[in-house]
C-alpha positions as CSV (number, residue, x, y, z in Angstrom):
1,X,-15.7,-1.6,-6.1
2,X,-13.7,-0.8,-9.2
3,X,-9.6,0.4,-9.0
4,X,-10.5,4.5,-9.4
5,X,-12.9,4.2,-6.3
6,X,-10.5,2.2,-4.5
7,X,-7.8,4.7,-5.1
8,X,-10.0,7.5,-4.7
9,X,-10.7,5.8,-1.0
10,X,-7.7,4.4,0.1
11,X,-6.0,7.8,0.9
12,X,-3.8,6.5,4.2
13,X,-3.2,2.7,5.1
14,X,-6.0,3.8,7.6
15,X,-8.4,3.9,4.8
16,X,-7.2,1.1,2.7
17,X,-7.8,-0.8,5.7
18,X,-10.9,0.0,6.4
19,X,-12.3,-0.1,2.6
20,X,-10.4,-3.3,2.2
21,X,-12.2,-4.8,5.0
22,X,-15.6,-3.6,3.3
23,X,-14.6,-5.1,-0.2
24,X,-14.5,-8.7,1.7
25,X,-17.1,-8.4,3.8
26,X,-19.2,-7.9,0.7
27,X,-17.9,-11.1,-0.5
28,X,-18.7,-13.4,2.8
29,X,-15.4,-13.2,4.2
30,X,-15.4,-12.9,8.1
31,X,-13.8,-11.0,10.7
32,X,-10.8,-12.0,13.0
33,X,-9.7,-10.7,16.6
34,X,-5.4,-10.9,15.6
35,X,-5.8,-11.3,19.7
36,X,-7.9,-13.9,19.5
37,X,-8.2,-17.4,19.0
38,X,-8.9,-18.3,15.2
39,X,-12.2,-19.9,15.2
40,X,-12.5,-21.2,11.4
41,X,-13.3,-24.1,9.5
42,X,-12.9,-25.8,6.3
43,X,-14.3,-23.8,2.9
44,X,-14.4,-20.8,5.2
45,X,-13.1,-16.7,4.3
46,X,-11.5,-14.8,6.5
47,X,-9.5,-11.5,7.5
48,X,-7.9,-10.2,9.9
49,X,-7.1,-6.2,10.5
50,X,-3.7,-6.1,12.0
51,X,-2.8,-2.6,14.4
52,X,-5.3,-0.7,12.1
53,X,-2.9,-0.6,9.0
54,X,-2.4,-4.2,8.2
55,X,-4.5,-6.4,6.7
56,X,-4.5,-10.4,6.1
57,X,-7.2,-12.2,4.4
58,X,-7.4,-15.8,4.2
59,X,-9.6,-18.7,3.0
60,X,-9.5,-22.7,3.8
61,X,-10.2,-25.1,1.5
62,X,-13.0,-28.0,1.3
63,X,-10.2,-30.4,2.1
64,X,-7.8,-29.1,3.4
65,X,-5.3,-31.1,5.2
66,X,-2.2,-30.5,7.1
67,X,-0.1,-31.3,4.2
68,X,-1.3,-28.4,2.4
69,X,0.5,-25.9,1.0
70,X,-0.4,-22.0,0.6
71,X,-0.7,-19.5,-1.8
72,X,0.8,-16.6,-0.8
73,X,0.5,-12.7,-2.2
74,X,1.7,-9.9,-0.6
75,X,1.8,-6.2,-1.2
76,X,1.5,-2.9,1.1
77,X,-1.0,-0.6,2.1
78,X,1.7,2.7,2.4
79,X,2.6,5.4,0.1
80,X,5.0,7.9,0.4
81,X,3.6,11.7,1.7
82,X,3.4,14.1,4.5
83,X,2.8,13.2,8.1
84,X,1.4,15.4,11.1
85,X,3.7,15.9,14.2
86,X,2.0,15.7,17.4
87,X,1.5,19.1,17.4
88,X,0.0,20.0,14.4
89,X,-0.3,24.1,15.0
90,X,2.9,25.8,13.6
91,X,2.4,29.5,14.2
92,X,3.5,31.4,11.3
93,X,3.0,35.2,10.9
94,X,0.0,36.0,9.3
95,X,-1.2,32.1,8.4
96,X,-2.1,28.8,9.7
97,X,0.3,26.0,8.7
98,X,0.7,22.2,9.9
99,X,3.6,20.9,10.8
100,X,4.5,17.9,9.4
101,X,7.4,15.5,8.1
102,X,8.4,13.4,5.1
103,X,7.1,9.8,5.0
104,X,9.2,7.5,2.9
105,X,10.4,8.6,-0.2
106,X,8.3,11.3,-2.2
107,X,9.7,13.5,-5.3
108,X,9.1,16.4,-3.3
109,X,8.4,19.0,-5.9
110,X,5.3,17.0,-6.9
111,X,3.9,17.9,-3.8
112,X,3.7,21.6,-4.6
113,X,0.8,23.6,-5.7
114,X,-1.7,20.2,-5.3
115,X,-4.8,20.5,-3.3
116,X,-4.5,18.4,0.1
117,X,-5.9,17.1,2.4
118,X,-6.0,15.4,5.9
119,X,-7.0,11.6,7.0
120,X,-6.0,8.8,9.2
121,X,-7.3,8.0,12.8
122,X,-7.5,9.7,15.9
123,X,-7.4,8.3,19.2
124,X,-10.2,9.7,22.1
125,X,-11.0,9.0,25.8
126,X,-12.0,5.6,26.1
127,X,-13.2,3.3,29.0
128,X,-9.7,3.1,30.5
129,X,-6.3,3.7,29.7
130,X,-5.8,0.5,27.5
131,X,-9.0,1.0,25.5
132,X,-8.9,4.3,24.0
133,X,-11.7,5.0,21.2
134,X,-10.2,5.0,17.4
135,X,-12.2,7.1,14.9
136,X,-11.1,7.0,11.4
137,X,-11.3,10.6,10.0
138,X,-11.6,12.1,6.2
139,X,-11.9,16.0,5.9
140,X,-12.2,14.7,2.1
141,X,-12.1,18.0,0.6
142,X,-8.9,20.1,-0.4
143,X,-8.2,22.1,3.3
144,X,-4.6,22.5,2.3
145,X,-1.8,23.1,0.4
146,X,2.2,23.3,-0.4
147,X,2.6,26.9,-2.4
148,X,5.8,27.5,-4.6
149,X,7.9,30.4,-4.4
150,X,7.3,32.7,-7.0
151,X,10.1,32.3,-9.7
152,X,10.5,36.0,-9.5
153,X,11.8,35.5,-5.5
154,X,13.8,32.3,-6.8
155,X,15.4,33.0,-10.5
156,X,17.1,29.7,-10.4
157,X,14.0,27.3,-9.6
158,X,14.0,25.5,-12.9
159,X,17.5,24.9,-12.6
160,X,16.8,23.4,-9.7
161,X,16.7,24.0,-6.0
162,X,16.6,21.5,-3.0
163,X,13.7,21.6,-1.4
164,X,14.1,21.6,2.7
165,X,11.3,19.6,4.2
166,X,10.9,21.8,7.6
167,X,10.9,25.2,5.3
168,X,9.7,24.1,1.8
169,X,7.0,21.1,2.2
170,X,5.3,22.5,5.3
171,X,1.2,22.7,4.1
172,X,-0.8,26.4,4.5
173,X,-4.4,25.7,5.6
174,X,-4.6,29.5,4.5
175,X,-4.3,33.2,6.1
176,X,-5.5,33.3,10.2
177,X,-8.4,34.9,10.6
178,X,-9.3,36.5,13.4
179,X,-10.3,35.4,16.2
180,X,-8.3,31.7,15.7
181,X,-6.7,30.3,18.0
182,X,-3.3,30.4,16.7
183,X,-2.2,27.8,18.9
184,X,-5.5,25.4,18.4
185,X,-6.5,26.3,15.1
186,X,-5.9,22.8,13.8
187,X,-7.0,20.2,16.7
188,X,-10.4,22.8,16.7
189,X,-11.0,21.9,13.4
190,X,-10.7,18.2,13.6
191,X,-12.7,18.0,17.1
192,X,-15.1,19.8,14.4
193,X,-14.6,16.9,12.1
194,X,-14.9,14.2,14.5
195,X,-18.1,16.0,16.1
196,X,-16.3,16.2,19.8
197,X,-14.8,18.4,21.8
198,X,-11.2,18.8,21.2
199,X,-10.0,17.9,24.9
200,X,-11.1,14.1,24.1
201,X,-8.7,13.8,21.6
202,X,-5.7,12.0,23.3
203,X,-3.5,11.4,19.8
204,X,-4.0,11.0,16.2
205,X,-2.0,9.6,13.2
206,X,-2.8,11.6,10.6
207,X,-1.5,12.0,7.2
208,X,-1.4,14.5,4.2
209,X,-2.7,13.3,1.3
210,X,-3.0,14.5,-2.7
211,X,-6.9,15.3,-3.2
212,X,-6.3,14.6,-7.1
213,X,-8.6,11.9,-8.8
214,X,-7.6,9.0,-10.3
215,X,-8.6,9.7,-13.8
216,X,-8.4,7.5,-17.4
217,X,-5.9,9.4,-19.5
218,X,-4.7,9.2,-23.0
219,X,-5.2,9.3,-26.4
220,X,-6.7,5.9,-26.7
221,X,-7.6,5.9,-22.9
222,X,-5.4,3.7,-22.2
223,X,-3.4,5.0,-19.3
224,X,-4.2,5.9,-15.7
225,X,-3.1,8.5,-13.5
226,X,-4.1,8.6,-10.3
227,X,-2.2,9.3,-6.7
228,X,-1.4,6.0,-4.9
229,X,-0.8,3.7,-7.7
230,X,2.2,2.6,-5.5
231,X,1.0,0.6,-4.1
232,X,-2.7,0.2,-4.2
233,X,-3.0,-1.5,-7.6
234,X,-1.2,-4.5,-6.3
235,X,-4.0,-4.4,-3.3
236,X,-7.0,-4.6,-5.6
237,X,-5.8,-7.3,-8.0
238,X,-5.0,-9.3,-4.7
239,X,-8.4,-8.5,-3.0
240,X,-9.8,-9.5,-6.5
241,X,-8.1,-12.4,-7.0
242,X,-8.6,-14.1,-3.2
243,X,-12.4,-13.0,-3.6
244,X,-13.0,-14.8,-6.8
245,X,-12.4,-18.7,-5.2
246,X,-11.1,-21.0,-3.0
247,X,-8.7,-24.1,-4.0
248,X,-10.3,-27.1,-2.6
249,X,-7.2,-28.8,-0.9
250,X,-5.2,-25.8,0.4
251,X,-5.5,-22.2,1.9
252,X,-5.0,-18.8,0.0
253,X,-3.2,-15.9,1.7
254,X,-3.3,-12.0,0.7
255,X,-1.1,-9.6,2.9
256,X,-1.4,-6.0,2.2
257,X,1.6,-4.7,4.9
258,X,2.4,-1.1,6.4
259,X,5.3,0.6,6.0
260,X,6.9,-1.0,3.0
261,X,8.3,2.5,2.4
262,X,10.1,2.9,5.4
263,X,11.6,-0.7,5.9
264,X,8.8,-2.8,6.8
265,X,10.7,-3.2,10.3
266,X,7.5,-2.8,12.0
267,X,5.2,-5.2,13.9
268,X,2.7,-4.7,11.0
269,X,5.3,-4.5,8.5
270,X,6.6,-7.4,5.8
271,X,10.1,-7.6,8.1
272,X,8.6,-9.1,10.7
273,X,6.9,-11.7,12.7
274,X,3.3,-11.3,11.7
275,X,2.6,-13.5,9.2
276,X,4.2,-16.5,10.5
277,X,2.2,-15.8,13.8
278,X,-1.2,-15.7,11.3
279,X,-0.3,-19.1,9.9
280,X,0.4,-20.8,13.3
281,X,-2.8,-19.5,14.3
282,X,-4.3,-20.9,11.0
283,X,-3.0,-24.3,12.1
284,X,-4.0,-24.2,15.7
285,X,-7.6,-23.3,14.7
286,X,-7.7,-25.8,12.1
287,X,-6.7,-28.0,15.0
288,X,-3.7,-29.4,12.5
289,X,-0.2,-30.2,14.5
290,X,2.0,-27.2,14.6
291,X,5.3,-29.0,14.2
292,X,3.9,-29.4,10.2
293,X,3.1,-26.3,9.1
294,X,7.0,-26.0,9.0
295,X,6.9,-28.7,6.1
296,X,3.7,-26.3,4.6
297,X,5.4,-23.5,4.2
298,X,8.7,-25.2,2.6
299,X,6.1,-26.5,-0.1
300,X,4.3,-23.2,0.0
301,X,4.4,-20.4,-2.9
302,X,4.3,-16.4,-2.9
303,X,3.8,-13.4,-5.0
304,X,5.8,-10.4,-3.7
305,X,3.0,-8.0,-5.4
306,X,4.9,-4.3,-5.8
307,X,4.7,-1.8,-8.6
308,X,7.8,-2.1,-11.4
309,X,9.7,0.1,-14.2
310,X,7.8,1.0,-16.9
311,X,10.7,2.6,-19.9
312,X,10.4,6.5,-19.6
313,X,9.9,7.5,-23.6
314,X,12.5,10.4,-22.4
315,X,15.2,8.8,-21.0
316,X,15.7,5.2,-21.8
317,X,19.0,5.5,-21.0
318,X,18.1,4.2,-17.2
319,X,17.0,1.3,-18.0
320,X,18.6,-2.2,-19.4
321,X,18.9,-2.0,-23.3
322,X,16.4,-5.5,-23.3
323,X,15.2,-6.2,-20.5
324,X,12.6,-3.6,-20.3
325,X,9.0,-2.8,-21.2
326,X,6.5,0.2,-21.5
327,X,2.8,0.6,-20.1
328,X,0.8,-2.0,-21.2
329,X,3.3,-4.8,-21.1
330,X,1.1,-6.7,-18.7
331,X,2.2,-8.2,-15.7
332,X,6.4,-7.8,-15.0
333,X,8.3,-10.6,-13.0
334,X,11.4,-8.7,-11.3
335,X,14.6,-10.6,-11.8
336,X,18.0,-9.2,-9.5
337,X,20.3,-11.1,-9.4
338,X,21.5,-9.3,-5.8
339,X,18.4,-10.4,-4.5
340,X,16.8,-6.7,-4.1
341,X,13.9,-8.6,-6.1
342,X,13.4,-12.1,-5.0
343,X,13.6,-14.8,-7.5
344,X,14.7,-18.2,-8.4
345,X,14.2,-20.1,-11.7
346,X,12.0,-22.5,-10.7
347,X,9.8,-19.9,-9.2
348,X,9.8,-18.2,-11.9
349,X,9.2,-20.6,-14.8
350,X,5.8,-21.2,-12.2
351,X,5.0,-17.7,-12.8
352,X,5.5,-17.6,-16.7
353,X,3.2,-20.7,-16.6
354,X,0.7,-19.2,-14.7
355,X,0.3,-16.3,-16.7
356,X,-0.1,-17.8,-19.8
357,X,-2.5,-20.3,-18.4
358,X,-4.6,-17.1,-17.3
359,X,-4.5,-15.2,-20.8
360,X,-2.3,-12.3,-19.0
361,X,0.3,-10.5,-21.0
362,X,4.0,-10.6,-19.2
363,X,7.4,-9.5,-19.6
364,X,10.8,-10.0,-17.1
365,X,12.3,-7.0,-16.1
366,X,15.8,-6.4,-15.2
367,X,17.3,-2.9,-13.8
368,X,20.2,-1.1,-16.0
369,X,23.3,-2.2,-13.7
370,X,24.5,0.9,-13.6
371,X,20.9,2.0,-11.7
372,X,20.0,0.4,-8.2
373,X,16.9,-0.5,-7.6
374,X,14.4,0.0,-4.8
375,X,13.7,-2.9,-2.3
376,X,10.7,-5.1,-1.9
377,X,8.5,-6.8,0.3
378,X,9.9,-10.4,-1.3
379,X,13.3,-10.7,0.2
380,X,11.8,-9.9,3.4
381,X,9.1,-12.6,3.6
382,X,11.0,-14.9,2.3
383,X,13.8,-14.7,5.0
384,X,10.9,-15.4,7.5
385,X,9.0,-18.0,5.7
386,X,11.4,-20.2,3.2
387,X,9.1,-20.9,0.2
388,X,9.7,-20.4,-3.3
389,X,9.0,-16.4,-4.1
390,X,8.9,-14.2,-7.3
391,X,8.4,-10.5,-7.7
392,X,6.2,-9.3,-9.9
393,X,4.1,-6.0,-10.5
394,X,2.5,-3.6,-12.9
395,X,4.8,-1.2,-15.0
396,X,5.0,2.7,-14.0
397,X,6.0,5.4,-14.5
398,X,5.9,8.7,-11.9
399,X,6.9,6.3,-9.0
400,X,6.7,7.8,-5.7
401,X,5.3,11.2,-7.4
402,X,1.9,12.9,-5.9
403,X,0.6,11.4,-9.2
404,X,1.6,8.4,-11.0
405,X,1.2,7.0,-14.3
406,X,0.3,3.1,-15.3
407,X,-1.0,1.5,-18.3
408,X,-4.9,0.9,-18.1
409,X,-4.0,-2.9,-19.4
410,X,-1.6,-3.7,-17.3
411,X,-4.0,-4.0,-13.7
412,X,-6.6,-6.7,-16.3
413,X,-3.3,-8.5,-16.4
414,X,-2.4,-8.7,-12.7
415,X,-6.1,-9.6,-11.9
416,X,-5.7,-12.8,-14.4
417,X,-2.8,-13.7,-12.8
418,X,-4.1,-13.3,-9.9
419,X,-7.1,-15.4,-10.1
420,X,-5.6,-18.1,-11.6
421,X,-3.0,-18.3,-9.0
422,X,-5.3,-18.4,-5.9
423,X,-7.6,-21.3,-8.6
């Protein structure tokens, strides 16, 4: 699968999921119950789909031995968007409209006039109470969207105007026909979706999401603009990169996390237990002694994989006189020196040597200190599982928008890097 058709699919952590899981299963790597016991052995490729938004994929080396270390990349499977209440139906006048709230951090105004669309999973009668049935659903076509006021109604608009997420960002499914059932309208359509009848559905988790295609843009074709970028170019180059080998004498890691843009205070989130749990269950199936993965992980390495600052050609004011870069850069390593990025020099000099040992272009990155940054999945991790840990990430610009902007180079890079890292 190339980058558009995995942006193109990955429209909620649902579906990144879910096509992640198909990406690796095309390259021999095997399923895991999180639940279960780890049945694995050495040179074997694995993954593990953690409360239907998290994945971790994992492979063991020939010769591997408890004194291994692991190579570690993270990213997250989350965008910011609109998410459905629990119930959906909002009964407005003369149309049908969907309730629904802001997830993370959006720039709201991109979400106007853009045709939408509805995915996630839904949860339906099961065998018992504790075993409901999880569908994933896709209406994949544009069924919605988040009209402007006229700038006639609202003469100051391009001076701009706040826009209030229970008024302003609430999507029209369009004008209520007759005979709709005004208080129904939308769970009627998805039992239509799903192909059942709507009084199966127990819950859903559905999400809003920009129907826009990721498309090659520029002059010289050289950029790409696509929804998602945040994150989901860090999740291919890491799904490349694990896929392409296996190091002989240790175990590689990619963690693609929910709800980066919220926290990651989740029990599938970066801030949490999860991954340590994974590794112990590594070393119990590998049958290794569990007081020395302590010593592995000291000795381990990781990537925190997240999307960085490409210079805006219009206001370069915002960003460090030097250290900065455009699109096509290549591959940025995040340096903070509060620790909002993750770093230390040794870990970064690895970097630095890593990407010139792969070919891949590179620059270091430092915010303008009069502009905070966001936060990452790095300091996180790192406060869980001690190991030395660098940011890195492909330059943007557009970030959080309904459609982002990235240099077409700049993913080739990240893929290098990543390859020779998991090598």
């Amino acid at each position: 699968m190339e980058l558009l058709e995995y942006l193109a699919a990955g429209v909620t952590p649902h579906q990144v999921v879910k096509v992640s899981a198909e990406m690796l299963e095309e390259e021999g790597f095997q399923e895991l119950k999180l639940d279960k016991p780890f049945a694995i052995e050495n040179g074997g490729r694995y993954f593990i789909k953690a409360f239907s938004t998290t994945l971790v994929a994992f492979t063991v080396g020939e010769s591997v031995e408890e004194t291994q270390n692991f190579h570690i990349a993270a990213a997250h499977t989350d965008h910011p968007c609109l998410h459905l209440k629990p119930k959906a139906e909002l009964r407005n006048g003369d149309y049908m409209k969907i309730d629904t709230e802001v997830y993370g951090g959006p720039i709201n105004n991109t979400w106007m006039d853009r045709p939408l669309s509805v995915a996630g999973i839904v949860a339906l009668k099961g065998r018992d109470s504790y075993s409901p049935e999880i569908r994933y659903v896709d209406f994949k076509r544009p069924v919605c969207t988040v009209p402007n006021l006229a700038i006639h109604m609202n003469r100051e608009l391009n001076r701009g105007t706040e826009l209030k997420p229970q008024t302003d960002l609430i999507p029209t499914f369009g004008p209520m026909k007759e005979g709709q059932d005004k208080d129904a309208f939308f769970i009627e359509a998805l039992a239509r979706e799903l192909d059942v009848d709507s009084a199966f559905i127990l819950d859903f988790d559905l999400y809003v999401y920009c129907c826009d295609k990721p498309e090659v843009i520029g002059y010289n074709e050289d950029m790409i603009s696509s929804p998602r970028l945040d994150n989901l170019t860090s999740g291919y180059a890491l799904l490349e990169g694990i896929s392409s080998c296996t190091r002989a004498d240790g175990s590689n890691i990619a963690a693609l996390f929910d709800h980066e843009e919220i926290g990651s205070g989740t029990k599938q989130g970066a801030d949490s237990a999860l991954l340590e749990t994974i590794l112990k269950k590594i070393y119990a199936g590998l049958g290794f002694a569990p007081e020395s993965l302590t010593d592995s992980i000291l000795g381990s390495f990781l990537f925190s994989v997240d999307v960085a600052h490409a210079t805006h050609p219009s206001h370069p004011e915002k960003y460090d006189p030097i250290n900065n870069a455009p699109m096509n850069s290549g591959v940025m390593i995040k340096i903070n020196s509060n620790q909002r990025y993750t770093f230390d020099t040794s870990a970064v000099a690895t970097a630095v040597s890593l990407c010139e040992a792969a070919g891949a272009k590179y620059t270091k990155y430092a915010n303008h200190s009069d502009v905070a940054g966001g936060r990452t999945l790095g300091p996180m991790i790192s406060s869980h599982l001690p190991m030395r840990t660098v940011d890195i990430g492909v330059p943007m610009l557009a970030m959080h928008s309904a459609r982002e902007l990235m240099g077409y180079d700049d993913e080739e890079a990240l893929i290098k890097l990543m390859k020779e890292f998991y090598k």
